[in-house]
N, CA, C and O atoms as a CHARMM CRD file, in Angstrom:
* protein
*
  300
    1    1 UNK  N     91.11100 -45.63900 -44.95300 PROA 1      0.00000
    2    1 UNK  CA    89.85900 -44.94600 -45.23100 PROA 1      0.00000
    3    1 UNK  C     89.10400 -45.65200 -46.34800 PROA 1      0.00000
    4    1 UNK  O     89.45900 -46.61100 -47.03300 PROA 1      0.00000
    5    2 UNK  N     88.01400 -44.97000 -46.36500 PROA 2      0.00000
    6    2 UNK  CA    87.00600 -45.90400 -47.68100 PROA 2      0.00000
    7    2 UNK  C     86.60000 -45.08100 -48.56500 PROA 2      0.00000
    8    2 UNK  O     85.51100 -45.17100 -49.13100 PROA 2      0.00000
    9    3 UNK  N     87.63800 -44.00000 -48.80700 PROA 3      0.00000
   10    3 UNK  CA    87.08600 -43.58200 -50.25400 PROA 3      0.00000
   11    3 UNK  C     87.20000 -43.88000 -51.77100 PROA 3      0.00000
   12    3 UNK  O     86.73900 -43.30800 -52.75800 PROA 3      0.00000
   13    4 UNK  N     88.02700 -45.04900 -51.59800 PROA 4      0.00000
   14    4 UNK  CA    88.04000 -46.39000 -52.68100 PROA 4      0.00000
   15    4 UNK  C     86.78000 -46.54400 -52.92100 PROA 4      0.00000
   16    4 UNK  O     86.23200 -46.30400 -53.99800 PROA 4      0.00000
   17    5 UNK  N     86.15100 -47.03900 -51.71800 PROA 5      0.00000
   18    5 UNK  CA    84.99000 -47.91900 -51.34000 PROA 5      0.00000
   19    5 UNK  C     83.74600 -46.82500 -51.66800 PROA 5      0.00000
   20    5 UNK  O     82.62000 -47.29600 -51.50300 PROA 5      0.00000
   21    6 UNK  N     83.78800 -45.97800 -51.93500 PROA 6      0.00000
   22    6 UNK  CA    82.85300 -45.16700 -52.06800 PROA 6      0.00000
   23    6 UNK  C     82.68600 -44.43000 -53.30100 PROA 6      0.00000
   24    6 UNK  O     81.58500 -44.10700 -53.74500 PROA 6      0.00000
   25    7 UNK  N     83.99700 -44.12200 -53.94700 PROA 7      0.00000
   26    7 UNK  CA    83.75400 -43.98300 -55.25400 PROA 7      0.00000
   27    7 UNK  C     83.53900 -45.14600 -56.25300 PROA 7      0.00000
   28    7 UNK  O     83.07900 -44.98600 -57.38400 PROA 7      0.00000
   29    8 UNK  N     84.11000 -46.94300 -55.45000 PROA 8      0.00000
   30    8 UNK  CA    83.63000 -47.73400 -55.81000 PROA 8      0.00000
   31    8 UNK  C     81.89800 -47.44100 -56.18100 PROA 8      0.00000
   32    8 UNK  O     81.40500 -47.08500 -57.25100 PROA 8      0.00000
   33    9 UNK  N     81.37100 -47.67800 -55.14400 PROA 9      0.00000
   34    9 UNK  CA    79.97000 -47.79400 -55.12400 PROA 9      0.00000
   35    9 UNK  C     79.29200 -46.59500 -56.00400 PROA 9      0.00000
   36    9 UNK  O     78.48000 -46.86900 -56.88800 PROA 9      0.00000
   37   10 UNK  N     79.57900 -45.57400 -55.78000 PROA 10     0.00000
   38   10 UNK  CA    79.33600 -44.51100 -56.89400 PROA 10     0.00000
   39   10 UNK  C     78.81100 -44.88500 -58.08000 PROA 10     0.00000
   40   10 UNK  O     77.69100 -44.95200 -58.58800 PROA 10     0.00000
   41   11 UNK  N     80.18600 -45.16100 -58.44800 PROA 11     0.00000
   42   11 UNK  CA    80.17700 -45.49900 -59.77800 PROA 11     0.00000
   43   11 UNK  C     79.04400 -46.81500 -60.31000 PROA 11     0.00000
   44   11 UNK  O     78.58600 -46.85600 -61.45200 PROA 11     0.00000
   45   12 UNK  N     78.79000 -47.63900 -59.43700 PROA 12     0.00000
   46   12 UNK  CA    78.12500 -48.38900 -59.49100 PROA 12     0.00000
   47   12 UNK  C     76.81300 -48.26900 -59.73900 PROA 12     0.00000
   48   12 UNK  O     76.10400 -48.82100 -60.58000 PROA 12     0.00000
   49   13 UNK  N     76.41800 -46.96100 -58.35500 PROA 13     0.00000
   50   13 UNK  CA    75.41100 -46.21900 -59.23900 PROA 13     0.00000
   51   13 UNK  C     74.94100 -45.71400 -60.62600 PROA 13     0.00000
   52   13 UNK  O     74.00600 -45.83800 -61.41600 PROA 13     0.00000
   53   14 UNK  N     75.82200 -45.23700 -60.51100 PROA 14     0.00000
   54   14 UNK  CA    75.97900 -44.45800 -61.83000 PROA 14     0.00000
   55   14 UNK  C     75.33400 -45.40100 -63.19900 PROA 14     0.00000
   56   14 UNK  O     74.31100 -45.26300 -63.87000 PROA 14     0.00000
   57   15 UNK  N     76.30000 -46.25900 -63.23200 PROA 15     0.00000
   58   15 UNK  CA    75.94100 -47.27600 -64.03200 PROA 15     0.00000
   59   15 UNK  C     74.88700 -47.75300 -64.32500 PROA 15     0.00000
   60   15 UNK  O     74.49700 -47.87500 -65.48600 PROA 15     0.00000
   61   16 UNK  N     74.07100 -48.20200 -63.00900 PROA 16     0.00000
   62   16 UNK  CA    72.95600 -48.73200 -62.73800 PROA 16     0.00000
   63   16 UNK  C     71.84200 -47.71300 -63.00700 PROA 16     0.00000
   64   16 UNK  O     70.80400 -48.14500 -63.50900 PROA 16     0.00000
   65   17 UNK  N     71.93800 -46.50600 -62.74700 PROA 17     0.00000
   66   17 UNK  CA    70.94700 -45.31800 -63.46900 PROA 17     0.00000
   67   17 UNK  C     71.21600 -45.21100 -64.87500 PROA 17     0.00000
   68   17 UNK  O     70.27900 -44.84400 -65.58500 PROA 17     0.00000
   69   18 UNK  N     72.50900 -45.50500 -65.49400 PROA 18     0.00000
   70   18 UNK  CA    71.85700 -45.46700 -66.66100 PROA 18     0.00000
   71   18 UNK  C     71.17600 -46.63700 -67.39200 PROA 18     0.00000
   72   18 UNK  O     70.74800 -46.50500 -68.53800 PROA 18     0.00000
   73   19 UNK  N     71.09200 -47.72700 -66.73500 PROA 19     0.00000
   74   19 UNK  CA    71.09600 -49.03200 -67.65800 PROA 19     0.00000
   75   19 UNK  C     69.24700 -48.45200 -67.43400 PROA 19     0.00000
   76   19 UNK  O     68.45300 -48.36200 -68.37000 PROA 19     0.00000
   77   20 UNK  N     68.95800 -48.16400 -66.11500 PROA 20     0.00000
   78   20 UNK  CA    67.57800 -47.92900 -66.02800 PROA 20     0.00000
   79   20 UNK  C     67.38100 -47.14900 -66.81300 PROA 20     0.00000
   80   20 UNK  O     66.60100 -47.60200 -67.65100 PROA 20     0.00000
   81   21 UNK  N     67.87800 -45.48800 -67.15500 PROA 21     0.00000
   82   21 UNK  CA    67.38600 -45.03000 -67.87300 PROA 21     0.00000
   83   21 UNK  C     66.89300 -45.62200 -69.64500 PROA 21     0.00000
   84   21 UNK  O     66.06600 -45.36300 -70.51900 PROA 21     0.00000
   85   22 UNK  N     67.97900 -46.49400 -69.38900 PROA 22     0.00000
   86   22 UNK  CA    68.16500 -46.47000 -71.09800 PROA 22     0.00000
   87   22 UNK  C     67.21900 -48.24400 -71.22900 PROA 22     0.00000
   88   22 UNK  O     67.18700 -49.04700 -72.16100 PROA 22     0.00000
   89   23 UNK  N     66.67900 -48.27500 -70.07700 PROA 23     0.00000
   90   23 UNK  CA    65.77400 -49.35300 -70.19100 PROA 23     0.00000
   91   23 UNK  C     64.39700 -49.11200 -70.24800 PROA 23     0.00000
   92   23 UNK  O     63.63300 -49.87300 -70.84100 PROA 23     0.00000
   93   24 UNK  N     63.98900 -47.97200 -69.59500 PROA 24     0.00000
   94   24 UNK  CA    62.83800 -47.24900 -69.54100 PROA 24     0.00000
   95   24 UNK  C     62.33500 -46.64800 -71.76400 PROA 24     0.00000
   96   24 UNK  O     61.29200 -46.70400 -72.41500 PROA 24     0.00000
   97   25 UNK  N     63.72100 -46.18600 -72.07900 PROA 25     0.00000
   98   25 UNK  CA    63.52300 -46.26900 -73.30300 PROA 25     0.00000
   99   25 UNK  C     62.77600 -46.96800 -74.16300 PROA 25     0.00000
  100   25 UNK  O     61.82300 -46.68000 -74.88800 PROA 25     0.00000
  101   26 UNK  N     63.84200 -48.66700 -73.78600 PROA 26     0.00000
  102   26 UNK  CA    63.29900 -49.75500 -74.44300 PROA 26     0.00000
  103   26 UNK  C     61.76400 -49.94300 -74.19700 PROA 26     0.00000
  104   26 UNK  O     61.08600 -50.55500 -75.02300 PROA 26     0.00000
  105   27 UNK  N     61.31000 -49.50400 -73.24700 PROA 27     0.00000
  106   27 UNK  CA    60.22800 -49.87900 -73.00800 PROA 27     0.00000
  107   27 UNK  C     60.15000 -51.11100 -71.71300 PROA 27     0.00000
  108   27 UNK  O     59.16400 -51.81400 -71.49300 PROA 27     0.00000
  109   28 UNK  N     61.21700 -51.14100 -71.08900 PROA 28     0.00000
  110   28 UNK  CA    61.72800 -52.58200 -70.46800 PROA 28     0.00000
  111   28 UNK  C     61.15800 -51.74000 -68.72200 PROA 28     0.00000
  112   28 UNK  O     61.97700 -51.61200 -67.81100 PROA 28     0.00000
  113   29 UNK  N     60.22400 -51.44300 -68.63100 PROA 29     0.00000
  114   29 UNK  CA    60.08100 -50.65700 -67.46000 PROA 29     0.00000
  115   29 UNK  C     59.74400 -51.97800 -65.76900 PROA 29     0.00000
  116   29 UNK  O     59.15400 -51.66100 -64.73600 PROA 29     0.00000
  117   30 UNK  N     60.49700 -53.64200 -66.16400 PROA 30     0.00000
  118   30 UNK  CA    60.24600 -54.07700 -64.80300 PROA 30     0.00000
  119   30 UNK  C     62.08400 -54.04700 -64.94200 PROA 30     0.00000
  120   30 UNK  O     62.74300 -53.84400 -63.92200 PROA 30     0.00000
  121   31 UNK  N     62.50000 -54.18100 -65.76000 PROA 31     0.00000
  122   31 UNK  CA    64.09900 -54.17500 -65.36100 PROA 31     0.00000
  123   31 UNK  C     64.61000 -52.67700 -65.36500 PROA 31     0.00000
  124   31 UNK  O     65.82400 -52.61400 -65.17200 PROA 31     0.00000
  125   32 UNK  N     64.02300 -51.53100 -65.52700 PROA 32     0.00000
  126   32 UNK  CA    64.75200 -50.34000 -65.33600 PROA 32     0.00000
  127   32 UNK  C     64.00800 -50.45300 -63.70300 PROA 32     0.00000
  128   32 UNK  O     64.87900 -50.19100 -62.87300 PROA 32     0.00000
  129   33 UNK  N     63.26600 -50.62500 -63.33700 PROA 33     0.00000
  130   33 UNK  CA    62.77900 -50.78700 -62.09500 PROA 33     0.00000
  131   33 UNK  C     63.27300 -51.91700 -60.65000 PROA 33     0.00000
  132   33 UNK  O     62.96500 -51.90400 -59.45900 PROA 33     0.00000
  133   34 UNK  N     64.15400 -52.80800 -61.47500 PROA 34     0.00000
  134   34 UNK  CA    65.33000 -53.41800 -60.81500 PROA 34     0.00000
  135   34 UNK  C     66.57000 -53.07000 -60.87100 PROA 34     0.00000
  136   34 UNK  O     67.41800 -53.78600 -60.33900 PROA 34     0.00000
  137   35 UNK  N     66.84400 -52.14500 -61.39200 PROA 35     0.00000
  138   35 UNK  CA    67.82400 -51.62600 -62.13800 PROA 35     0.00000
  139   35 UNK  C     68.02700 -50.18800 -60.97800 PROA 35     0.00000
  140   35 UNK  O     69.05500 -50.05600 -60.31400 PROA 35     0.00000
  141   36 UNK  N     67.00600 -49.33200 -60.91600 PROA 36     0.00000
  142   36 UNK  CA    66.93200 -48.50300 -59.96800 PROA 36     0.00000
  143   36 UNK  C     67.32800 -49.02400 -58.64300 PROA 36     0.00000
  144   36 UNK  O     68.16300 -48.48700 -57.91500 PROA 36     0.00000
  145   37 UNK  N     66.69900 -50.06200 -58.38900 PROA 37     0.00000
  146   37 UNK  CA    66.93300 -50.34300 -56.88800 PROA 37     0.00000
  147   37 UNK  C     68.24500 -50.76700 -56.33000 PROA 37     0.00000
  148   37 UNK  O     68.79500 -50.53500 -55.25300 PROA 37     0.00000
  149   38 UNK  N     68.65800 -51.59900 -57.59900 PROA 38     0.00000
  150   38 UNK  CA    70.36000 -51.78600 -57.33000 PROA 38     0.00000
  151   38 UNK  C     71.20400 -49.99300 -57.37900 PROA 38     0.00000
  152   38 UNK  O     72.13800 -49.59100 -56.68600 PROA 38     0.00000
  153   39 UNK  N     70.71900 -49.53300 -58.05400 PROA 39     0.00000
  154   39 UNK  CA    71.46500 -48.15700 -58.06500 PROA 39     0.00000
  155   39 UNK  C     71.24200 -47.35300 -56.79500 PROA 39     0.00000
  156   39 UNK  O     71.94400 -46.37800 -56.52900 PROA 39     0.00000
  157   40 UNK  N     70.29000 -47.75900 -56.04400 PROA 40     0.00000
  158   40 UNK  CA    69.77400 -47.50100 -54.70100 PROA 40     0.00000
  159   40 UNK  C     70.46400 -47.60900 -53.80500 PROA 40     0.00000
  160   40 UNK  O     70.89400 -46.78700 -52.99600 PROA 40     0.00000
  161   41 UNK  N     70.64400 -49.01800 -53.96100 PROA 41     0.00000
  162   41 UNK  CA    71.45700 -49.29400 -53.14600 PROA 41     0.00000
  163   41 UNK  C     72.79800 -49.53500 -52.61100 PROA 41     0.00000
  164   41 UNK  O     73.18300 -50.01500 -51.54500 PROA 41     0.00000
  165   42 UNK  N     73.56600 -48.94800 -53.91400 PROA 42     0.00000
  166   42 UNK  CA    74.74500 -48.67000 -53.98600 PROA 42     0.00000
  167   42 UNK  C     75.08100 -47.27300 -53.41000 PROA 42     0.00000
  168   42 UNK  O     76.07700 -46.92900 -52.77400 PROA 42     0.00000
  169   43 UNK  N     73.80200 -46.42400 -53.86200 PROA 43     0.00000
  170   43 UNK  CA    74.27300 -45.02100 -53.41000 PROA 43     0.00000
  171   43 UNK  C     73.95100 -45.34500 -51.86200 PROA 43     0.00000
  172   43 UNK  O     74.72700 -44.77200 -51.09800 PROA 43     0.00000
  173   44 UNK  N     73.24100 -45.92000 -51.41300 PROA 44     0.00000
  174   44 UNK  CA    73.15800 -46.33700 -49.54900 PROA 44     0.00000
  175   44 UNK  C     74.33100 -46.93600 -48.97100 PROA 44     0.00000
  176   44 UNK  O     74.77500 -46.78400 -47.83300 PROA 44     0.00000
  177   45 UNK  N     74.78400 -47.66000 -49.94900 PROA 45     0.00000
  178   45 UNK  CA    76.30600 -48.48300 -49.64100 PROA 45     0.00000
  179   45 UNK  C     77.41900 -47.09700 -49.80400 PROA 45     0.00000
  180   45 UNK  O     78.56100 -47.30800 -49.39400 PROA 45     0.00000
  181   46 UNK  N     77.16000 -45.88500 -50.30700 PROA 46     0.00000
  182   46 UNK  CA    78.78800 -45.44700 -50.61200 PROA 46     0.00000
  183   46 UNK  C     78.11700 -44.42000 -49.33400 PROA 46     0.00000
  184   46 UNK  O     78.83500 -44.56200 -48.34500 PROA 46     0.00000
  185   47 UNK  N     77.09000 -43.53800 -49.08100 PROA 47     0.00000
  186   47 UNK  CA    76.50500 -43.19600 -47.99900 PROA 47     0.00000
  187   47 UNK  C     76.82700 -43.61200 -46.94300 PROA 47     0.00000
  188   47 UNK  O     77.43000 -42.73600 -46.32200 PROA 47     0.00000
  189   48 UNK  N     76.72700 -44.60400 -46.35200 PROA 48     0.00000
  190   48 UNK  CA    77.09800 -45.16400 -45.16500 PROA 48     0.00000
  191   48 UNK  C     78.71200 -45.46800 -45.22100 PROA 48     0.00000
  192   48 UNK  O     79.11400 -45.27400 -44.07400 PROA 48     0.00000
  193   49 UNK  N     79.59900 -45.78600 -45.89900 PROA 49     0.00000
  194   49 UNK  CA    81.08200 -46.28500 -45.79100 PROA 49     0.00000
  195   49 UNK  C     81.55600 -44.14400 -45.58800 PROA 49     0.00000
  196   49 UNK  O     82.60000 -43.68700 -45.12200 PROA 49     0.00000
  197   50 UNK  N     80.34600 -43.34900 -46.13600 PROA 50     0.00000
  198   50 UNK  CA    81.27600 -42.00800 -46.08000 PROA 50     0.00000
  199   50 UNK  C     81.16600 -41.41000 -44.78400 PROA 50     0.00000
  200   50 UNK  O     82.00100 -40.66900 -44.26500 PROA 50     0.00000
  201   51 UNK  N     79.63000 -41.93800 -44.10100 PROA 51     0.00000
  202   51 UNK  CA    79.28100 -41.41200 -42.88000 PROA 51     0.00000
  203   51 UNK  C     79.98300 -41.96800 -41.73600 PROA 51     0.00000
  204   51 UNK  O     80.22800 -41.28100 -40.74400 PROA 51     0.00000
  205   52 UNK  N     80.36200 -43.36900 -41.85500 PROA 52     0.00000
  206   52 UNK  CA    81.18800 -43.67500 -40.93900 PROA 52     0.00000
  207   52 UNK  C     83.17200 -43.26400 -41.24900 PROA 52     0.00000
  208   52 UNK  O     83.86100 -43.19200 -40.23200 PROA 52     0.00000
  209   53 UNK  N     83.62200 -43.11900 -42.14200 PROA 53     0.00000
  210   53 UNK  CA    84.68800 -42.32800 -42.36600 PROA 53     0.00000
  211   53 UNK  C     84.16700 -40.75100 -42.01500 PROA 53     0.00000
  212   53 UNK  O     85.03500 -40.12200 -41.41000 PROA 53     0.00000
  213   54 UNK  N     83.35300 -40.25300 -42.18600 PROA 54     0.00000
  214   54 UNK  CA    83.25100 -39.06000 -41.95700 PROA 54     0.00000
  215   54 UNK  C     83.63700 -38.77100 -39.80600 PROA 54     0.00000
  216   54 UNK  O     83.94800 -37.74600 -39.20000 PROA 54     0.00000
  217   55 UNK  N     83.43600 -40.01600 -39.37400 PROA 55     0.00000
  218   55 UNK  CA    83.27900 -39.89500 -37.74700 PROA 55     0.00000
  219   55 UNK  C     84.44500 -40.24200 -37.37900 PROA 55     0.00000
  220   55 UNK  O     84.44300 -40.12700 -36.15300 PROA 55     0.00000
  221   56 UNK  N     85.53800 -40.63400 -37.75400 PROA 56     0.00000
  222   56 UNK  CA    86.71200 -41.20600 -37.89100 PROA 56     0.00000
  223   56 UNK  C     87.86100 -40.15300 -38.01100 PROA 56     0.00000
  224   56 UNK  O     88.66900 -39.92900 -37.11000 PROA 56     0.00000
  225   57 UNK  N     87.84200 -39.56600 -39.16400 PROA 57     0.00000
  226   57 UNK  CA    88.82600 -38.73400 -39.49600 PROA 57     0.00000
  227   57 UNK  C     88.38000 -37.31000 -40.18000 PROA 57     0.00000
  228   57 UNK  O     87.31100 -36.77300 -40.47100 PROA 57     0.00000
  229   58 UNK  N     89.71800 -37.00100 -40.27400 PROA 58     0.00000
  230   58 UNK  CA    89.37900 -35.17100 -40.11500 PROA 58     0.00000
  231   58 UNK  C     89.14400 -34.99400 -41.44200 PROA 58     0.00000
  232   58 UNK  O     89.81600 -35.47600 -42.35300 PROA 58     0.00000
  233   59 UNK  N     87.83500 -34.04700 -41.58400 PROA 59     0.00000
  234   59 UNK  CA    87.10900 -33.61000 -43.08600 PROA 59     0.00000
  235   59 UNK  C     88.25500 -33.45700 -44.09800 PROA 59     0.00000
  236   59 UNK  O     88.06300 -34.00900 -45.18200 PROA 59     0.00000
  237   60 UNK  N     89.38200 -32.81900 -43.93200 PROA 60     0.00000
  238   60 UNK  CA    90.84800 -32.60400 -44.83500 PROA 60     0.00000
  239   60 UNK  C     91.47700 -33.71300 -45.43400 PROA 60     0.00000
  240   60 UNK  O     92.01700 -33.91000 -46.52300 PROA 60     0.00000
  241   61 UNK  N     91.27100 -34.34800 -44.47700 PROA 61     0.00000
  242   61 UNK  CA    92.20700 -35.97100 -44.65200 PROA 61     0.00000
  243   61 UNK  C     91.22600 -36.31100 -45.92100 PROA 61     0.00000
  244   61 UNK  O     91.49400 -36.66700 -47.06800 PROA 61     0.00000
  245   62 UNK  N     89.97800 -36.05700 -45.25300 PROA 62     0.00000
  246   62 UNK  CA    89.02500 -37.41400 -46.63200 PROA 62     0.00000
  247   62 UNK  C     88.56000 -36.61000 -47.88300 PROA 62     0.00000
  248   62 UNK  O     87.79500 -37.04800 -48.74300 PROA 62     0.00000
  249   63 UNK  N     89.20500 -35.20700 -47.86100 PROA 63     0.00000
  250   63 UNK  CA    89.04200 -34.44800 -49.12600 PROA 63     0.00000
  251   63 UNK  C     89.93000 -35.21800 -50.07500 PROA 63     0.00000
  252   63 UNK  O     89.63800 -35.78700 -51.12700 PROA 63     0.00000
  253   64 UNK  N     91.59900 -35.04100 -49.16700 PROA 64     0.00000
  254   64 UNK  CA    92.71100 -35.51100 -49.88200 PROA 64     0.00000
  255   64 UNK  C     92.75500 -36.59500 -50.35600 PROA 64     0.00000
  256   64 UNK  O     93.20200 -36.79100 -51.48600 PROA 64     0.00000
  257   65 UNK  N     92.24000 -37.64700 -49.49000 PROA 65     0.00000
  258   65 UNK  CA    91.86100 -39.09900 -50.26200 PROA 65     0.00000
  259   65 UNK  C     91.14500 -39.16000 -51.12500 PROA 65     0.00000
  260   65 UNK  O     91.39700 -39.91300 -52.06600 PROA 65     0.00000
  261   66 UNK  N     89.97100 -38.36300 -51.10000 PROA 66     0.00000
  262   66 UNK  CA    88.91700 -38.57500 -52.31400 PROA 66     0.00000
  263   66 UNK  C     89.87500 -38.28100 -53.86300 PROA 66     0.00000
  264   66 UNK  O     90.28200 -39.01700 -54.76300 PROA 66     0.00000
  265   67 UNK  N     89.94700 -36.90000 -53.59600 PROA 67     0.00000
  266   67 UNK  CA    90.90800 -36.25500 -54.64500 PROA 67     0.00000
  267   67 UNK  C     92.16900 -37.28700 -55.38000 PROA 67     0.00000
  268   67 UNK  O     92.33600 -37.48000 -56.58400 PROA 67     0.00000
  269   68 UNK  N     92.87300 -37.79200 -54.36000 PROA 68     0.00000
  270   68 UNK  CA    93.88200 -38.79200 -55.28300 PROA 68     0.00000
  271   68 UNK  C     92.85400 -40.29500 -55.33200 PROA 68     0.00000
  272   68 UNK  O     93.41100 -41.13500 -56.03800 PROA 68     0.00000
  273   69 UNK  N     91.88200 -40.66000 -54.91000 PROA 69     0.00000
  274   69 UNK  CA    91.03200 -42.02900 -55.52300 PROA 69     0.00000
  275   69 UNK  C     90.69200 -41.09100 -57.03300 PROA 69     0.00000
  276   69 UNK  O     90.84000 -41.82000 -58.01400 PROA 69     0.00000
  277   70 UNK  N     90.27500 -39.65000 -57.40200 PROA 70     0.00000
  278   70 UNK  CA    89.82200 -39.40900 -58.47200 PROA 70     0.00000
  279   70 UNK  C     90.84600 -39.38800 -59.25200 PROA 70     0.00000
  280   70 UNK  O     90.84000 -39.54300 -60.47300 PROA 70     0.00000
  281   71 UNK  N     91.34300 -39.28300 -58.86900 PROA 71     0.00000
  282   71 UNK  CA    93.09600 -38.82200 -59.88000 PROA 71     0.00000
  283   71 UNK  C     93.45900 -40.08700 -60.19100 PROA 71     0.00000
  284   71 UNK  O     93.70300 -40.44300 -61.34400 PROA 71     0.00000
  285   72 UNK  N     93.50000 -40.62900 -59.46100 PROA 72     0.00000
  286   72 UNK  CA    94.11900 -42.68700 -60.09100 PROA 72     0.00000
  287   72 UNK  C     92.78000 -42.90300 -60.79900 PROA 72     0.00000
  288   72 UNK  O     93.30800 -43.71900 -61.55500 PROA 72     0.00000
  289   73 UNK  N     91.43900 -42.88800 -61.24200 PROA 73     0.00000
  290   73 UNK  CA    90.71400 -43.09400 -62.07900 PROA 73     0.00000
  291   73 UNK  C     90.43600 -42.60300 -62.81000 PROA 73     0.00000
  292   73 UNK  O     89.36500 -42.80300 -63.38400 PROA 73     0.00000
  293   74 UNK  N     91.42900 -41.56300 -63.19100 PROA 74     0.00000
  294   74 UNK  CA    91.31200 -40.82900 -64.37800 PROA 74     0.00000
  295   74 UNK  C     92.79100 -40.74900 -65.28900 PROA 74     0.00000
  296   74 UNK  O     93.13900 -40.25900 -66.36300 PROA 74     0.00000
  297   75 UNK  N     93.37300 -41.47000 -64.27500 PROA 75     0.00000
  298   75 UNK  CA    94.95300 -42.37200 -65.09200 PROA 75     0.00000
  299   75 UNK  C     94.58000 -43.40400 -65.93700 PROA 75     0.00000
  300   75 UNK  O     95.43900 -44.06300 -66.52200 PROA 75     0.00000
């Protein structure tokens, strides 16, 4: 399954919204604006790896996976 792959990308987001936010601060508003789009497109990247696991296997299964990918990243 790819919920590695998806809390991968997540997080990636994540990241990437804040560098924008905290670039918009600076005043840096063409790199919080590249900055967004990579965060864009990460959340499209973990979106699609969930929608196609979602057609695959049973909603339970990819709770349980999610749940222990969160649990090993919080070890």
């Amino acid at each position: 399954m790819g919920m590695e792959e998806v809390v991968r990308q997540l997080r990636m987001a994540i990241h990437d919204a804040q560098v924008a936010f905290d670039c918009i601060g600076l005043g840096e508003v063409e790199r919080a604006h590249n900055r967004m789009i990579t965060a864009k497109a990460a959340m499209d990247a973990a979106e699609t790896v969930l929608q196609h696991d979602l057609g695959r296997f049973p909603l339970a299964e990819l709770a349980g996976e999610g749940a222990k990918v969160m649990a090993a990243i919080g070890d």
